[in-house]
C-alpha positions as CSV (number, residue, x, y, z in Angstrom):
1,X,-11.1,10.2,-13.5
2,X,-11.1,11.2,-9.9
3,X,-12.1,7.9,-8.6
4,X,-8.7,6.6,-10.1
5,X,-6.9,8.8,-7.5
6,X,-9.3,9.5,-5.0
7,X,-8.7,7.4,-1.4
8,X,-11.4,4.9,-1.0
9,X,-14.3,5.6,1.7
10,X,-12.7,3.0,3.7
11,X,-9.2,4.3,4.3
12,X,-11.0,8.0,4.8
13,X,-12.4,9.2,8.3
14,X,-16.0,9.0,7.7
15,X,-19.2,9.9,10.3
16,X,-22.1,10.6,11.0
17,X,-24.1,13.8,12.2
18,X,-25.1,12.6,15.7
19,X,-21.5,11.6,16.6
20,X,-19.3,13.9,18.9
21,X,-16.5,16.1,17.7
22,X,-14.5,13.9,20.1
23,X,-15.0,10.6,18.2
24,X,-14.0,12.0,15.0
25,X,-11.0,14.0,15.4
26,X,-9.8,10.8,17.1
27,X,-11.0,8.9,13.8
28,X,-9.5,12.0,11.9
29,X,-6.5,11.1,13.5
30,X,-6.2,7.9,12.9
31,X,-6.5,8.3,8.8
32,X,-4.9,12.1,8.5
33,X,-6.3,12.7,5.2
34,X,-7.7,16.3,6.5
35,X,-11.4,15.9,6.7
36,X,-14.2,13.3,6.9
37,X,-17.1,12.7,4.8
38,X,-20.4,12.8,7.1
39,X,-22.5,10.2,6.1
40,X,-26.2,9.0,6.0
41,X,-26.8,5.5,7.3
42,X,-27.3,4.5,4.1
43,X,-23.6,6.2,2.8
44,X,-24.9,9.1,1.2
45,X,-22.5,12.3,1.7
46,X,-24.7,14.7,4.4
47,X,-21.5,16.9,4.7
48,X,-17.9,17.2,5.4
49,X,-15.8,18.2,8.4
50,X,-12.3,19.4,7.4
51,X,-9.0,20.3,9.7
52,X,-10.1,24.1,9.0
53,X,-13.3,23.3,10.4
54,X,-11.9,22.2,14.2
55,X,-9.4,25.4,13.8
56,X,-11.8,28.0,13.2
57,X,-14.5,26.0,15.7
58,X,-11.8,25.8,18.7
59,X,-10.5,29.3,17.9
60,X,-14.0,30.6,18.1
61,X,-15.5,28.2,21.1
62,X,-12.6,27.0,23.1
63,X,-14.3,23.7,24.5
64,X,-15.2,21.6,20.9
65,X,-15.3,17.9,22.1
66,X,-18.5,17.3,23.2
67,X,-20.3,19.5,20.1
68,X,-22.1,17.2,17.6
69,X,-20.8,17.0,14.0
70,X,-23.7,18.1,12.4
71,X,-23.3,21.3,13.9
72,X,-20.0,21.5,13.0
73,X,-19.8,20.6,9.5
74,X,-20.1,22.0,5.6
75,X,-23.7,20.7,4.6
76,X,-23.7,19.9,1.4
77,X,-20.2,20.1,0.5
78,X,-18.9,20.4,-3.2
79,X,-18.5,17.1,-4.5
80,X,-17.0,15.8,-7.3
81,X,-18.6,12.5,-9.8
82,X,-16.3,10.3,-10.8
83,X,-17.6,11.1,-14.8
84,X,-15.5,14.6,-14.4
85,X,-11.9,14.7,-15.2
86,X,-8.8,15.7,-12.8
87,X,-8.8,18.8,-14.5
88,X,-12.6,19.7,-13.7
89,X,-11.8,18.4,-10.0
90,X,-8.8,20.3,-9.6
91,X,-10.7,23.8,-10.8
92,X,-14.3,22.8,-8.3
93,X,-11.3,22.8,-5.8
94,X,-9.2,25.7,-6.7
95,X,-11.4,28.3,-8.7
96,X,-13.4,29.4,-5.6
97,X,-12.8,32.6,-3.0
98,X,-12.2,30.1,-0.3
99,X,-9.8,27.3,-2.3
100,X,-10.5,23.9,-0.6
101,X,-8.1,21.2,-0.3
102,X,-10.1,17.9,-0.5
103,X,-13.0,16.7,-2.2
104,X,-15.6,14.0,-1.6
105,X,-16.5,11.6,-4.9
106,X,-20.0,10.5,-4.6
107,X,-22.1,8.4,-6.6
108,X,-23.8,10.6,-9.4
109,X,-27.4,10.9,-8.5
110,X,-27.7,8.8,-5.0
111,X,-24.8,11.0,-3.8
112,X,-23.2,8.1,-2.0
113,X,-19.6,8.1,-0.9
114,X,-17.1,6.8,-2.7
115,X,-13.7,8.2,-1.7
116,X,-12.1,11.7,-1.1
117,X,-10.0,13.3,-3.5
118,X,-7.3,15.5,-2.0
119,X,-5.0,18.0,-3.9
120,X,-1.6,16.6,-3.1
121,X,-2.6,13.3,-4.5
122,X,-3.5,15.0,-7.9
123,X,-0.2,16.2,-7.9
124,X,1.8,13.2,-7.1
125,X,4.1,11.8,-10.1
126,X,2.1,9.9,-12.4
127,X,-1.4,11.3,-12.0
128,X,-0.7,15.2,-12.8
C-alpha cells in the first residue's frame, strides 16, 4: 500500500497556485523531499512542482522568484491511490519516457492529498 510508505502531507512541502516561486522553494527547503503537492483550499491535489521543475524553469528564465506556482507546475500530475500496491506505484513512476521520482497519494475519487510517495523510500530495507 503506498500510504504505508508514503510521507504524510504534513511533513511534505505543500502550496497553493497563487503563491510565489519564492515561498515554496523556501518551504521546499525546509522539507527536501523534492517536490510539493499544489493544493486546493480544500486539499485536493491541483498539481505538483518538482526540483526538475525550478531547474529547467531557471535554466530557461533566469529570474524565477517572483513567478506564481501555477504557472510553474505539472497540472494534474500522476497520482497514485492508496488501493494500488508498491509494485503498481513503482511502475506509474518508472514505466514512462520521462521516469519521475515522486508521487502524490490522493484520496480515490475527491483527489485530496494524502502524502507523497518518493522512490528511495520504496526502496529502503523493509518496504522493497
Amino acid at each position: 500500500n503506498p500510504l504505508e510508505v508514503s510521507l504524510p502531507r504534513l511533513s511534505s512541502a505543500c502550496a497553493q497556485a497563487d503563491e510565489t516561486l519564492r515561498e515554496v522553494v523556501i518551504r521546499m527547503t525546509q522539507s527536501p523531499l523534492g517536490a510539493a503537492c499544489v493544493l486546493s483550499c480544500e486539499g485536493v491535489l491541483e498539481g505538483i512542482l518538482t526540483d526538475g521543475d525550478v531547474r529547467r524553469i531557471l535554466a530557461e528564465e533566469g529570474d524565477l522568484l517572483a513567478r506564481k506556482v501555477g504557472a510553474c507546475m505539472t497540472e494534474s500530475p500522476v497520482a497514485v491511490v492508496p488501493r494500488l500496491s508498491l509494485g503498481e506505484a513503482v511502475r506509474m513512476m518508472e514505466d514512462r519516457d520521462s521516469q519521475i521520482s515522486v508521487l502524490p497519494v490522493v484520496e480515490e475519487g475527491s483527489k485530496k492529498c494524502l502524502g507523497l510517495l518518493r522512490l528511495h523510500d520504496v526502496y529502503q530495507p523493509g518496504f522493497s
